[in-house]
N, CA, C and O atoms as CSV, one atom per row, in Angstrom:
chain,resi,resn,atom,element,x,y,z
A,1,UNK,N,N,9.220,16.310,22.159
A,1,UNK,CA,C,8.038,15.468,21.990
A,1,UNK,C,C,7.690,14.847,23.342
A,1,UNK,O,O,8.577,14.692,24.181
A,2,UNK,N,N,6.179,14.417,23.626
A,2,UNK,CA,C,6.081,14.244,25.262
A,2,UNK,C,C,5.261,13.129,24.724
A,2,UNK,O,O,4.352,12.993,23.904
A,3,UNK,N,N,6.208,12.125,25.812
A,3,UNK,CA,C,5.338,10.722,26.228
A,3,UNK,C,C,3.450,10.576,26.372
A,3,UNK,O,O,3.080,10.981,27.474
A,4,UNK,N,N,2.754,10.283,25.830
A,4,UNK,CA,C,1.555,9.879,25.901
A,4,UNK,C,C,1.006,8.719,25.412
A,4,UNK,O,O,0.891,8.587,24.193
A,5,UNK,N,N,0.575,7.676,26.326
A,5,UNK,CA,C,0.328,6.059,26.492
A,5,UNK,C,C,-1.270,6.427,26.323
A,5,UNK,O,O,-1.802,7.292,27.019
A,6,UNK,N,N,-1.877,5.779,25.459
A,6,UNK,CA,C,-3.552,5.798,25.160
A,6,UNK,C,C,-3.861,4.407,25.137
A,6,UNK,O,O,-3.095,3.607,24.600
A,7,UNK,N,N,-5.440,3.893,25.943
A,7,UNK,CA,C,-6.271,3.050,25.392
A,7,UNK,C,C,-7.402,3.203,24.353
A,7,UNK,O,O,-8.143,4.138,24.048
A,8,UNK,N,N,-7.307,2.397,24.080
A,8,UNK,CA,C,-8.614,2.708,22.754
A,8,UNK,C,C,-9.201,1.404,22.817
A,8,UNK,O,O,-8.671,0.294,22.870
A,9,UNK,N,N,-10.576,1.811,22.797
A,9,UNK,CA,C,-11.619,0.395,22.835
A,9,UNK,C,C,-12.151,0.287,21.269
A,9,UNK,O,O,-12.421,1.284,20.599
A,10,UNK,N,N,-12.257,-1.044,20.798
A,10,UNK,CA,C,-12.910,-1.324,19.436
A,10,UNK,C,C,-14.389,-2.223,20.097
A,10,UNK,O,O,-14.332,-3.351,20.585
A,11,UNK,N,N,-15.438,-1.527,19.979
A,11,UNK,CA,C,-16.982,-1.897,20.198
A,11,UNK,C,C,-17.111,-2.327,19.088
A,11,UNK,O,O,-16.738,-1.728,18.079
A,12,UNK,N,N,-17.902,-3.920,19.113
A,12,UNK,CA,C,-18.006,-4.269,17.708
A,12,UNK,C,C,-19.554,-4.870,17.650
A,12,UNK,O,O,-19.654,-5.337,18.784
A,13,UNK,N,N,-20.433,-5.050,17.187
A,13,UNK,CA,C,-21.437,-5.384,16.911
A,13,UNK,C,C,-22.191,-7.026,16.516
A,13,UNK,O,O,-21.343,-7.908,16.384
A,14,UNK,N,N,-23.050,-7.291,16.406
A,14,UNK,CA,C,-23.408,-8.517,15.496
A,14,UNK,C,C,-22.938,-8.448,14.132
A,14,UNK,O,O,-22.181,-9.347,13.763
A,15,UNK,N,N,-23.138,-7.876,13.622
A,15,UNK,CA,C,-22.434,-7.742,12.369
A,15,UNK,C,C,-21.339,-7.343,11.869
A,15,UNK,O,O,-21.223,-7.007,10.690
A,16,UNK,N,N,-20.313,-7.336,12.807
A,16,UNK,CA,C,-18.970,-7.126,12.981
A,16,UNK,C,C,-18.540,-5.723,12.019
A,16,UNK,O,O,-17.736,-5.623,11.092
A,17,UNK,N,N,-19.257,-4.914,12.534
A,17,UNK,CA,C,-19.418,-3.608,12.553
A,17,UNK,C,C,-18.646,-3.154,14.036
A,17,UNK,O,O,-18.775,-3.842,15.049
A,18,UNK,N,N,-17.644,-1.609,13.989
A,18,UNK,CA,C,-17.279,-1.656,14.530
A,18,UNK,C,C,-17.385,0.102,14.639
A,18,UNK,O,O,-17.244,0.890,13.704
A,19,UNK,N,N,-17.712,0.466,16.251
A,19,UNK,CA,C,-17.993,2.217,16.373
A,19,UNK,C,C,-17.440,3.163,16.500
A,19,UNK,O,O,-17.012,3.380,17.634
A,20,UNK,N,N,-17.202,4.073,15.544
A,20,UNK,CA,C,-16.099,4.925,15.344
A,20,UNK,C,C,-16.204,6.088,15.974
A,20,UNK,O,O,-17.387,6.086,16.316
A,21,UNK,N,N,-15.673,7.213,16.401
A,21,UNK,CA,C,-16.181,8.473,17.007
A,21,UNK,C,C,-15.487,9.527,16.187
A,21,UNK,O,O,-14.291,9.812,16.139
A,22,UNK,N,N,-16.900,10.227,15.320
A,22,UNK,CA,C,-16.071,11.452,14.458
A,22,UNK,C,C,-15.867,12.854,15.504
A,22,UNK,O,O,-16.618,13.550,16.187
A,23,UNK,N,N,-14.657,12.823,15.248
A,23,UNK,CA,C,-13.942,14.272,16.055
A,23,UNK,C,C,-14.058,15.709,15.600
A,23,UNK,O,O,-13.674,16.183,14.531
A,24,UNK,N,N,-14.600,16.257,16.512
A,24,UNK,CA,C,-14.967,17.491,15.767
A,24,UNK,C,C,-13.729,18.665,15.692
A,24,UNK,O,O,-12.757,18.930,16.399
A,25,UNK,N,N,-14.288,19.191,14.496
A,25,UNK,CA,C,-13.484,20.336,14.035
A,25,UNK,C,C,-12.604,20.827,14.660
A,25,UNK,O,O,-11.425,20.831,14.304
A,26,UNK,N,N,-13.198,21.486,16.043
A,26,UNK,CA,C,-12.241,22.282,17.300
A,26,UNK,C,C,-10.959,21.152,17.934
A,26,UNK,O,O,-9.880,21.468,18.437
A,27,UNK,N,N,-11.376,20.127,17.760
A,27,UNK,CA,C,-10.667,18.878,18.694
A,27,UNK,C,C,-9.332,19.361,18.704
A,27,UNK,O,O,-8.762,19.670,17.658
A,28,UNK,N,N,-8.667,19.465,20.100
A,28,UNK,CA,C,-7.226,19.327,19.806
A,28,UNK,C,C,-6.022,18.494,19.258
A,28,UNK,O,O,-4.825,18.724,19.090
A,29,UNK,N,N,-6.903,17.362,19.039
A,29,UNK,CA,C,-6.117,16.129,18.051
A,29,UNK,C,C,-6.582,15.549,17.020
A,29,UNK,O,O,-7.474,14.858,17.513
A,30,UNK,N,N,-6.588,15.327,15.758
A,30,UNK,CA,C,-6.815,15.149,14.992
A,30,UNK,C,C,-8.551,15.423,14.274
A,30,UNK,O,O,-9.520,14.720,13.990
A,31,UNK,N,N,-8.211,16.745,14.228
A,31,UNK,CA,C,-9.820,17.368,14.174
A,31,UNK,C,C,-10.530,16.810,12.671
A,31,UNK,O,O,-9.918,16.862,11.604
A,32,UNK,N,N,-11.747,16.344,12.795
A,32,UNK,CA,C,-12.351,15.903,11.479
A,32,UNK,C,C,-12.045,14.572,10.715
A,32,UNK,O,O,-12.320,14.157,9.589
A,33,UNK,N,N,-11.358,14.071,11.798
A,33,UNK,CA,C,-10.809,12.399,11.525
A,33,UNK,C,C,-11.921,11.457,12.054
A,33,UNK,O,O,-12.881,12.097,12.482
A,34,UNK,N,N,-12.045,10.205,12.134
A,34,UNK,CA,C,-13.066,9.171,12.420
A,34,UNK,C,C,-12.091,8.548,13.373
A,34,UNK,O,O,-11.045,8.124,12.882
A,35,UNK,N,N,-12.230,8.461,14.324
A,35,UNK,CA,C,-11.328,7.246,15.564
A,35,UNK,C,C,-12.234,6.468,16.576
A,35,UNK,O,O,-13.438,6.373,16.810
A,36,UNK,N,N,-11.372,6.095,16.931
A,36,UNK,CA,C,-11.600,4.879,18.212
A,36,UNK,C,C,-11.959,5.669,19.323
A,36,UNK,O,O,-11.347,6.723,19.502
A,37,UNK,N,N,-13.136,5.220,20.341
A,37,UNK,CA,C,-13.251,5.861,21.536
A,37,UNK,C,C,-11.668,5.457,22.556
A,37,UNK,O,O,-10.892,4.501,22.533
A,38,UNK,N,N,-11.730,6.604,23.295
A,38,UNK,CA,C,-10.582,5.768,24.465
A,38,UNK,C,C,-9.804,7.335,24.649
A,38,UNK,O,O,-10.153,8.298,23.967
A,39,UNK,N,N,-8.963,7.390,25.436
A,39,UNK,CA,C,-8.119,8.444,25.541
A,39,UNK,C,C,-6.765,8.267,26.324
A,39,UNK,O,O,-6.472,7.072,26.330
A,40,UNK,N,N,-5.932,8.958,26.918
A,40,UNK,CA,C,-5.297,8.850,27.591
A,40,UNK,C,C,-5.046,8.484,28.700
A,40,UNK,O,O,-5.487,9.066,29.691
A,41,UNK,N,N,-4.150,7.261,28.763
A,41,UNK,CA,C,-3.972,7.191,30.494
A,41,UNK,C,C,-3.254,7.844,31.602
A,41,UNK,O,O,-2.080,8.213,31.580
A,42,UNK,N,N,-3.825,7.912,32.263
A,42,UNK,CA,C,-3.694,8.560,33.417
A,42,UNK,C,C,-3.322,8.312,34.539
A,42,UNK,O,O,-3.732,7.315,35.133
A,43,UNK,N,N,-2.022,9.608,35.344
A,43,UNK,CA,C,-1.488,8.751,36.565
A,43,UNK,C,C,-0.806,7.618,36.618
A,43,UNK,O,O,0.081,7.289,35.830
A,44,UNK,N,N,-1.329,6.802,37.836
A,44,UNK,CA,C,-0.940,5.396,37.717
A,44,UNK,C,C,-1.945,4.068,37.385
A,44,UNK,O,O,-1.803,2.889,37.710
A,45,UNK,N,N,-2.991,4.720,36.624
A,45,UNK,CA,C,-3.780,3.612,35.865
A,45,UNK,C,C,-3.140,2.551,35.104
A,45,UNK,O,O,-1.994,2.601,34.658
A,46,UNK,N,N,-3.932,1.622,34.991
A,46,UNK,CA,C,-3.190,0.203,33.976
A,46,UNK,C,C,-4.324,0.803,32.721
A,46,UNK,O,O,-5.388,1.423,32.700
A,47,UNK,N,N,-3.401,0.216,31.765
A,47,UNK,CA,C,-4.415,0.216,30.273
A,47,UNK,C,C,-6.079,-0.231,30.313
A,47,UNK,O,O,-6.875,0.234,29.497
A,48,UNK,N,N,-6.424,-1.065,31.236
A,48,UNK,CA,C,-7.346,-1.644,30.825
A,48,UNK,C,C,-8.218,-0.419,31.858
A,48,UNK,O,O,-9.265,0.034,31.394
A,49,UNK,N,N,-7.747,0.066,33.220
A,49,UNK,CA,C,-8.458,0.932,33.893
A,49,UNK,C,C,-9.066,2.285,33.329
A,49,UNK,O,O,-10.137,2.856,33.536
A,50,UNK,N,N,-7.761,2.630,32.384
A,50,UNK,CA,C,-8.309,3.615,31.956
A,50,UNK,C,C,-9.293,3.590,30.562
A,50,UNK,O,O,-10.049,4.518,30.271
A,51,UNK,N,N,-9.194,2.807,30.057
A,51,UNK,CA,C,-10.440,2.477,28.481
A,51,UNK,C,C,-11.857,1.978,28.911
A,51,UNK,O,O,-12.911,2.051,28.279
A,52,UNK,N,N,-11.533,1.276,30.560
A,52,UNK,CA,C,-13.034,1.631,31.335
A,52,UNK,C,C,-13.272,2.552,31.459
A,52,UNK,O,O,-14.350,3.001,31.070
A,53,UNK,N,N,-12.452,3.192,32.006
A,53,UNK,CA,C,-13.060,4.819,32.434
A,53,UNK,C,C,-13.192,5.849,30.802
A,53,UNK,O,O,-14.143,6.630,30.814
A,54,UNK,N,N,-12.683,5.855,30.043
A,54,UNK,CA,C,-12.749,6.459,28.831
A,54,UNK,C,C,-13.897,6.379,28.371
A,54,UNK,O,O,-14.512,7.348,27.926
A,55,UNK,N,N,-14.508,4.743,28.439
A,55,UNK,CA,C,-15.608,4.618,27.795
A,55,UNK,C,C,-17.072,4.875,28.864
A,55,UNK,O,O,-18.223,4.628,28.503
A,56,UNK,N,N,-16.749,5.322,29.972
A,56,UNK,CA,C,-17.701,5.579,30.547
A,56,UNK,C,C,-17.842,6.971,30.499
A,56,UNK,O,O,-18.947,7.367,30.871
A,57,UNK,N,N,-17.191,7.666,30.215
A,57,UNK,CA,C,-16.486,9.426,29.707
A,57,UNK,C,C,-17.209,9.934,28.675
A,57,UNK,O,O,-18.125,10.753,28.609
A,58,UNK,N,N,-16.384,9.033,27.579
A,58,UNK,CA,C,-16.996,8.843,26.385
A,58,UNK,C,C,-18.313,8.496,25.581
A,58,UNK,O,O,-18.683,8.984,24.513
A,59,UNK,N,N,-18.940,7.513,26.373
A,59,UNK,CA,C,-19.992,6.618,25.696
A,59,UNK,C,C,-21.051,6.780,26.737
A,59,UNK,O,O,-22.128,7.072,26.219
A,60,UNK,N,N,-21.089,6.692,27.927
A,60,UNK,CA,C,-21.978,6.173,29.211
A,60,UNK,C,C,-21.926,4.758,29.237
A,60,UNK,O,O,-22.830,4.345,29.963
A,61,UNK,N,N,-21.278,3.876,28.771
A,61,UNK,CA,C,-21.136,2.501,28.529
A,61,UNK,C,C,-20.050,1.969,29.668
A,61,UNK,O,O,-18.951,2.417,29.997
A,62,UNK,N,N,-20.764,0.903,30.100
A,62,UNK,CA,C,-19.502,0.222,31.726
A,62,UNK,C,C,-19.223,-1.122,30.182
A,62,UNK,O,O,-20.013,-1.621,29.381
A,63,UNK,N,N,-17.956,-1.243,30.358
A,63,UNK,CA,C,-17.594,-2.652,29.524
A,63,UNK,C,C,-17.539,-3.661,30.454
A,63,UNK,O,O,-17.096,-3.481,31.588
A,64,UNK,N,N,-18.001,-4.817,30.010
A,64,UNK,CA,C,-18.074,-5.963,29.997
A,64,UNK,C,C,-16.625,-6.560,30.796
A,64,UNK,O,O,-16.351,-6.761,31.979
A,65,UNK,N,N,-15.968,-6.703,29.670
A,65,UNK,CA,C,-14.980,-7.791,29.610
A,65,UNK,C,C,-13.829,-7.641,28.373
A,65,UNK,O,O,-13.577,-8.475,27.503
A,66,UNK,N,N,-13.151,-6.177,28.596
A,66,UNK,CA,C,-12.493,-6.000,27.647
A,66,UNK,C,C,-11.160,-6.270,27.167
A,66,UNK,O,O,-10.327,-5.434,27.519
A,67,UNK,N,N,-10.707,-7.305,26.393
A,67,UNK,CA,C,-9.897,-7.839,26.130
A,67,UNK,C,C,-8.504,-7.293,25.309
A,67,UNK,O,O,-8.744,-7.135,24.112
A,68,UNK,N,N,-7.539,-7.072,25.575
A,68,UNK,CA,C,-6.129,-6.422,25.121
A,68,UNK,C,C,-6.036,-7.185,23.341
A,68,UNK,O,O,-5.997,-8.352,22.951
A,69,UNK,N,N,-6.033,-6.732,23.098
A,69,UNK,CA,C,-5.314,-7.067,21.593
A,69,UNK,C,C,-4.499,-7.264,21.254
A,69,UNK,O,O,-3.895,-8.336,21.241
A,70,UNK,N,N,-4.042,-5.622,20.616
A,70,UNK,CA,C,-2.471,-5.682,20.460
A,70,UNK,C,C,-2.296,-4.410,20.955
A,70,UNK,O,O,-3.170,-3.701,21.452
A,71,UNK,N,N,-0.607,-4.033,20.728
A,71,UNK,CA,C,0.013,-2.786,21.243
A,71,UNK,C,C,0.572,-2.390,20.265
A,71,UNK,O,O,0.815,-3.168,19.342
A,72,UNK,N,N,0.951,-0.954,20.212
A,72,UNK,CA,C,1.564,-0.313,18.765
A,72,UNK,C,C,2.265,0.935,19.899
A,72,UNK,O,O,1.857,1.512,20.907
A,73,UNK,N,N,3.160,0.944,19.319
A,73,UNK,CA,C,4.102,2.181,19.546
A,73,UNK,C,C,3.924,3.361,18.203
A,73,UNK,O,O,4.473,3.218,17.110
A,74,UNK,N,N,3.107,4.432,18.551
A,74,UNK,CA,C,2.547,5.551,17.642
A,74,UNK,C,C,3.436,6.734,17.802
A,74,UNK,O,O,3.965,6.831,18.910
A,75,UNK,N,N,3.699,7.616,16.958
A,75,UNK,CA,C,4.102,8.883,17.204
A,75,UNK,C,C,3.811,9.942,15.927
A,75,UNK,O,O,3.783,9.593,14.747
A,76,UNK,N,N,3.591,11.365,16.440
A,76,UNK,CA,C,3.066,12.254,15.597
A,76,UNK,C,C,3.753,13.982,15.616
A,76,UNK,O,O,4.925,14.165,15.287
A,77,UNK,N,N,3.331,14.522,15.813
A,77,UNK,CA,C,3.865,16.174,15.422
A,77,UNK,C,C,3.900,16.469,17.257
A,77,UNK,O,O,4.415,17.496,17.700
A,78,UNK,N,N,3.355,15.542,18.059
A,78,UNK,CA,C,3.433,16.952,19.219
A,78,UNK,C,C,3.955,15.383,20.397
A,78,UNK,O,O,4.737,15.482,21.342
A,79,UNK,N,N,3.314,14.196,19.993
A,79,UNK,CA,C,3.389,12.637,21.166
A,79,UNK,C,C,4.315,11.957,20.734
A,79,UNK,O,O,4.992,12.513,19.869
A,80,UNK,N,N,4.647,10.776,21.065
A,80,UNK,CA,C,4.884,9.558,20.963
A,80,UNK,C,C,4.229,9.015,22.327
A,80,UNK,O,O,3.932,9.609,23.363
A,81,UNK,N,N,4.074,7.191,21.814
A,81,UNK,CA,C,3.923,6.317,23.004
A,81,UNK,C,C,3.256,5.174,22.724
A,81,UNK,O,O,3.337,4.919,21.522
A,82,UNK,N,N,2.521,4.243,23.445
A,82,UNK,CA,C,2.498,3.520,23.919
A,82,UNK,C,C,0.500,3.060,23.547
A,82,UNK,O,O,-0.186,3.011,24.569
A,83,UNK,N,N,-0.204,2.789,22.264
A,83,UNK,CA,C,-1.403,2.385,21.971
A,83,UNK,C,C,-1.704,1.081,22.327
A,83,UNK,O,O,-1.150,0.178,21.701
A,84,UNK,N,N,-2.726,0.733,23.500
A,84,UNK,CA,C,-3.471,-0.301,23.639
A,84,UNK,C,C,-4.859,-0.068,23.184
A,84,UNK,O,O,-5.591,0.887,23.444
A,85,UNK,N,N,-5.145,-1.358,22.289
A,85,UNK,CA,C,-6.307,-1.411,21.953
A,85,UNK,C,C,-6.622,-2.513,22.451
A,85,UNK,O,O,-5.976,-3.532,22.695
A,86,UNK,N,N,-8.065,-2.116,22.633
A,86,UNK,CA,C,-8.858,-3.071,23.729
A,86,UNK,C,C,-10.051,-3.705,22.600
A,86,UNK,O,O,-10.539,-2.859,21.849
A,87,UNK,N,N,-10.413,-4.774,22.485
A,87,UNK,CA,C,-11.812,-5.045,21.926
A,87,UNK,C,C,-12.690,-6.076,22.648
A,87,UNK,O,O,-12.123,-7.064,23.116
A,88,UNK,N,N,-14.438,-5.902,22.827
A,88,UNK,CA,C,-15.332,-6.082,23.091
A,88,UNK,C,C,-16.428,-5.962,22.398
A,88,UNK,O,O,-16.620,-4.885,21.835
A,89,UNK,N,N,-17.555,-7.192,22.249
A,89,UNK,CA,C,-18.871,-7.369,21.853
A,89,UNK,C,C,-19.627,-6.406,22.583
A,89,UNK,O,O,-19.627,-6.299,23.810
A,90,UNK,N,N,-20.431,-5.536,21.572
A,90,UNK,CA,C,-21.663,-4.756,22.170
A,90,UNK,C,C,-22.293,-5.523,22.759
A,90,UNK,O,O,-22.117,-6.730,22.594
A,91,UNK,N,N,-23.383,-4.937,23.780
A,91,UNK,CA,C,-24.108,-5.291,24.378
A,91,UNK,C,C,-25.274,-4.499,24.207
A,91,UNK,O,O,-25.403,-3.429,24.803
A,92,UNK,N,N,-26.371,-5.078,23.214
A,92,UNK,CA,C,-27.312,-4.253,22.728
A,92,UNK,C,C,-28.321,-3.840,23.989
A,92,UNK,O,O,-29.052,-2.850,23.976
A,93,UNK,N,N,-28.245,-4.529,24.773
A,93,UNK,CA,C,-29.005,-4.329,26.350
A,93,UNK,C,C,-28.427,-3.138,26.734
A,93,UNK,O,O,-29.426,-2.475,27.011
A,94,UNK,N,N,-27.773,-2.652,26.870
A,94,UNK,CA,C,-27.073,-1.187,27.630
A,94,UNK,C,C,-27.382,-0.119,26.086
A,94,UNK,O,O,-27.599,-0.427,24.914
A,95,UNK,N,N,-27.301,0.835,26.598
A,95,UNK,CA,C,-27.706,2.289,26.199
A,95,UNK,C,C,-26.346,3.231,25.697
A,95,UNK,O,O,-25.871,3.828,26.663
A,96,UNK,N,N,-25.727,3.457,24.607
A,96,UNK,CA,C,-24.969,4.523,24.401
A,96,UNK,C,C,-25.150,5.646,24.255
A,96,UNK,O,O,-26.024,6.004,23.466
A,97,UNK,N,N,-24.162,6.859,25.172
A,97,UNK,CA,C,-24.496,8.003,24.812
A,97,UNK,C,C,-23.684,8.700,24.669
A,97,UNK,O,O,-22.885,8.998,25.557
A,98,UNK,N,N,-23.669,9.273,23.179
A,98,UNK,CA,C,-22.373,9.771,23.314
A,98,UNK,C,C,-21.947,11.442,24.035
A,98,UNK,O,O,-22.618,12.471,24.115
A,99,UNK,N,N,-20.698,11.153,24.426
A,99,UNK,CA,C,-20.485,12.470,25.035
A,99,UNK,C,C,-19.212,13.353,24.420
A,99,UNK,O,O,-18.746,14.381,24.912
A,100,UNK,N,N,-18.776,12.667,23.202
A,100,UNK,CA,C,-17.226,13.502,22.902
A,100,UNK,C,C,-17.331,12.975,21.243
A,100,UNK,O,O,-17.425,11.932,20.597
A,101,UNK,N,N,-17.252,14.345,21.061
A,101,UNK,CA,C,-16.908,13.905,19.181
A,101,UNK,C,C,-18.098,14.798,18.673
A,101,UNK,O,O,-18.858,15.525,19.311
A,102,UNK,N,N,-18.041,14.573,17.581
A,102,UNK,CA,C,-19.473,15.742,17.046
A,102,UNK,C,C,-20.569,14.314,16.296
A,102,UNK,O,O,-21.599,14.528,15.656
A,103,UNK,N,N,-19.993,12.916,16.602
A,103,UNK,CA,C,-21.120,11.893,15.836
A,103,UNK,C,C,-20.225,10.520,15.807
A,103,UNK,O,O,-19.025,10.384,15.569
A,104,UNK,N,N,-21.284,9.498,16.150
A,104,UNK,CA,C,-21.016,8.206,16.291
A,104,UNK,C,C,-21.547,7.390,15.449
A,104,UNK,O,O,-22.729,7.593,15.168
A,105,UNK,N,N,-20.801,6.178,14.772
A,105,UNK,CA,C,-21.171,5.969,13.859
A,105,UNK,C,C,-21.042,3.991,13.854
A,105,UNK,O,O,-19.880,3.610,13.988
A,106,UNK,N,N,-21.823,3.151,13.752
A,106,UNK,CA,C,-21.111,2.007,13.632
A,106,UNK,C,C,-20.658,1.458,11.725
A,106,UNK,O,O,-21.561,1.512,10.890
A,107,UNK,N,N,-19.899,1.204,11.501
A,107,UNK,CA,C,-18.439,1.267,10.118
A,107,UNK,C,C,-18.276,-0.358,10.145
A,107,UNK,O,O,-17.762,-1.018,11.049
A,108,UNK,N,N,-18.791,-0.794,9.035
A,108,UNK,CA,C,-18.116,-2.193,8.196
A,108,UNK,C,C,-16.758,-1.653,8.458
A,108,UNK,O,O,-16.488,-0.503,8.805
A,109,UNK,N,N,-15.879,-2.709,8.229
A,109,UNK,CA,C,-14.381,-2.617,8.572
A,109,UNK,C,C,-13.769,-2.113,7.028
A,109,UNK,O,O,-12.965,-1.192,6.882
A,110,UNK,N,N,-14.274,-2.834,6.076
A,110,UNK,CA,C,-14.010,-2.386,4.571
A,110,UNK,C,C,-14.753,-0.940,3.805
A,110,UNK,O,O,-14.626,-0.618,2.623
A,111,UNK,N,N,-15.605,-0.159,4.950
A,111,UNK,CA,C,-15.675,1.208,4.656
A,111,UNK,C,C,-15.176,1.957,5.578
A,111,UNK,O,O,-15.732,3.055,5.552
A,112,UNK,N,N,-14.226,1.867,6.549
A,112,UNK,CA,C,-13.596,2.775,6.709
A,112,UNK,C,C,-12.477,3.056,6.188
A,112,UNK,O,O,-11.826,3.936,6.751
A,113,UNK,N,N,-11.706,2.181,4.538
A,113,UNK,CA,C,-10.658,3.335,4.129
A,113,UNK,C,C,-11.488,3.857,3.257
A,113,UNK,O,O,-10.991,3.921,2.133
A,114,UNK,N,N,-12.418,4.204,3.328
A,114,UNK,CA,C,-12.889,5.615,2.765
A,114,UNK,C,C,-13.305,6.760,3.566
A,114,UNK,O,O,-13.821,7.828,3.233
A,115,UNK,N,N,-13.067,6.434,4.352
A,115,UNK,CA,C,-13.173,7.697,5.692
A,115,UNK,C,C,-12.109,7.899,6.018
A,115,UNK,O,O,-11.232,7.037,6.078
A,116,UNK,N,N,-11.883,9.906,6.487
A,116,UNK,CA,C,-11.038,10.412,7.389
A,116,UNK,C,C,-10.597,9.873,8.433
A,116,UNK,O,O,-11.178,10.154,9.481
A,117,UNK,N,N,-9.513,8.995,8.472
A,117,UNK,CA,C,-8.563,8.191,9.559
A,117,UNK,C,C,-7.562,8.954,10.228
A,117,UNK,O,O,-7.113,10.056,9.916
A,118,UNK,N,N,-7.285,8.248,11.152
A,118,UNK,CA,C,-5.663,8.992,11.819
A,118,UNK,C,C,-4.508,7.949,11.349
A,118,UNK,O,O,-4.413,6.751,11.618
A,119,UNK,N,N,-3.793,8.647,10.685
A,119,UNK,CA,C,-2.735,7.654,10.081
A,119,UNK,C,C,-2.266,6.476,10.524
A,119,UNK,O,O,-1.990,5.404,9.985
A,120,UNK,N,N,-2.225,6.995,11.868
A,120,UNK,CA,C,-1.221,5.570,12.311
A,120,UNK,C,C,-2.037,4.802,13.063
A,120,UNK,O,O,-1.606,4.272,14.088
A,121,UNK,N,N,-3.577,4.611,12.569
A,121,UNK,CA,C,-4.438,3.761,13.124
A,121,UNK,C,C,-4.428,2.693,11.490
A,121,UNK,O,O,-4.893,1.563,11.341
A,122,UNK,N,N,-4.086,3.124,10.994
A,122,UNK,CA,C,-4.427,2.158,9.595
A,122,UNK,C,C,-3.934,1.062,9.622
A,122,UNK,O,O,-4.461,0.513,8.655
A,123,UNK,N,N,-3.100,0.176,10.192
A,123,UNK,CA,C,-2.131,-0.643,10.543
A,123,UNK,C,C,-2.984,-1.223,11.584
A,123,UNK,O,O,-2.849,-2.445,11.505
A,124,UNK,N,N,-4.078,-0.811,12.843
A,124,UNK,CA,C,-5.102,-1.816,13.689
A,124,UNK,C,C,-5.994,-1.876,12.735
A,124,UNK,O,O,-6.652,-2.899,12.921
A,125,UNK,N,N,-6.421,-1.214,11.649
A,125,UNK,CA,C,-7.690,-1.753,10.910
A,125,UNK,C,C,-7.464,-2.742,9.825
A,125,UNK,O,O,-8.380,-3.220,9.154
A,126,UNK,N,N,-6.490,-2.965,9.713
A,126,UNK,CA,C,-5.540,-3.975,8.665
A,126,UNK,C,C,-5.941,-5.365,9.742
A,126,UNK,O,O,-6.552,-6.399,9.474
A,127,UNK,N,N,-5.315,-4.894,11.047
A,127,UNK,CA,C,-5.477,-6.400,12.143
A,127,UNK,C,C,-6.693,-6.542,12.204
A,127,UNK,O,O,-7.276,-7.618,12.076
A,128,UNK,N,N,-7.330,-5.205,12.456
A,128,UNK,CA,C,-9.203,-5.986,12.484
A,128,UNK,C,C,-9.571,-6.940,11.567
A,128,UNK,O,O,-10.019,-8.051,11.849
A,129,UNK,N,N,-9.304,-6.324,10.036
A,129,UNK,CA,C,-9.751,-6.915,9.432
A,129,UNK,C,C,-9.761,-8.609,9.403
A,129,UNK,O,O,-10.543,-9.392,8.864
A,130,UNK,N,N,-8.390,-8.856,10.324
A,130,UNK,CA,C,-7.662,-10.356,10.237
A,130,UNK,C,C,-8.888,-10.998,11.159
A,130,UNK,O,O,-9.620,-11.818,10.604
A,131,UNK,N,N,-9.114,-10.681,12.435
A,131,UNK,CA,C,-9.717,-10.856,13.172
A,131,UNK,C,C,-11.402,-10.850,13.965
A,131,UNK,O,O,-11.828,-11.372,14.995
A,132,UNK,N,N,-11.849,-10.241,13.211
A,132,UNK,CA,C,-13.561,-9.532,12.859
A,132,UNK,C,C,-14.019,-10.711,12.998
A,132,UNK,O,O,-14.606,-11.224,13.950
A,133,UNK,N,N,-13.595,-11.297,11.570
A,133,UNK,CA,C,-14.293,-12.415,11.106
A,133,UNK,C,C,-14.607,-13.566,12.000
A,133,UNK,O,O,-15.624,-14.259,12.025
A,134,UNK,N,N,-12.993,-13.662,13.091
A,134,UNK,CA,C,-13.259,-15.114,13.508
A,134,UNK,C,C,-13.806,-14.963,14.663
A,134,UNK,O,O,-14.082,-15.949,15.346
A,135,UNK,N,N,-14.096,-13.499,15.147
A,135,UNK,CA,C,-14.617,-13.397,16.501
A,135,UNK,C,C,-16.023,-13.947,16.966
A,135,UNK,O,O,-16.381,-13.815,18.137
């Protein structure tokens, strides 16, 4: 199994709506699931360097001011490692575009367990839920 450390950004909205990125079919990781933008870090990046750069990859979006959350130690059929999630207020002034996934979607926090998840994200949407509210 090989070490892989990921950031993941949670974009959240006025209405504490939060933007998911559906993964398409071909994806080499969890194809046809709903996730978090963000990807792997890289080199000798810090967490927060690389979920800037992810989301500028990802989205065309420069973040703000993105704040660490929490950390989770994840593991699956091919990784283990090291999940930082990052969260930040949209900024309806800037422009998203997406560039990875087959569709973007912004998700009430209480409809995504009815969507295709990645397992071991179910446990940050439990914390969102704690936290949404008071943001």
């Amino acid at each position: 199994m090989r070490k892989r450390n990921v950031a993941l950004i949670v974009l959240y909205d006025d209405k504490r709506r939060i933007l998911l990125q559906h993964r398409s079919q071909d994806a080499g990781r969890y194809p046809g699931c709903w996730a978090f933008f963000g990807g792997g870090i890289e080199g000798n990046e810090t967490p927060e360097q690389a979920v800037r750069r992810e989301c500028l990859e990802e989205l065309c979006y420069n973040l703000d001011n993105p704040r660490l959350v929490i950390t989770r130690f994840f593991t699956n059929t091919l990784y283990c490692g090291e999940k930082y999630i990052f969260i930040e207020r949209y900024n309806p002034e800037k422009k998203l575009a997406q560039k990875e996934g087959s569709e973007m979607k912004w998700a009430d926090i209480n409809e995504i367990s009815q969507l295709k998840t990645i397992e071991h994200d179910k446990e940050i949407y439990d914390f969102l839920k704690l936290i949404l509210p008071i943001l």
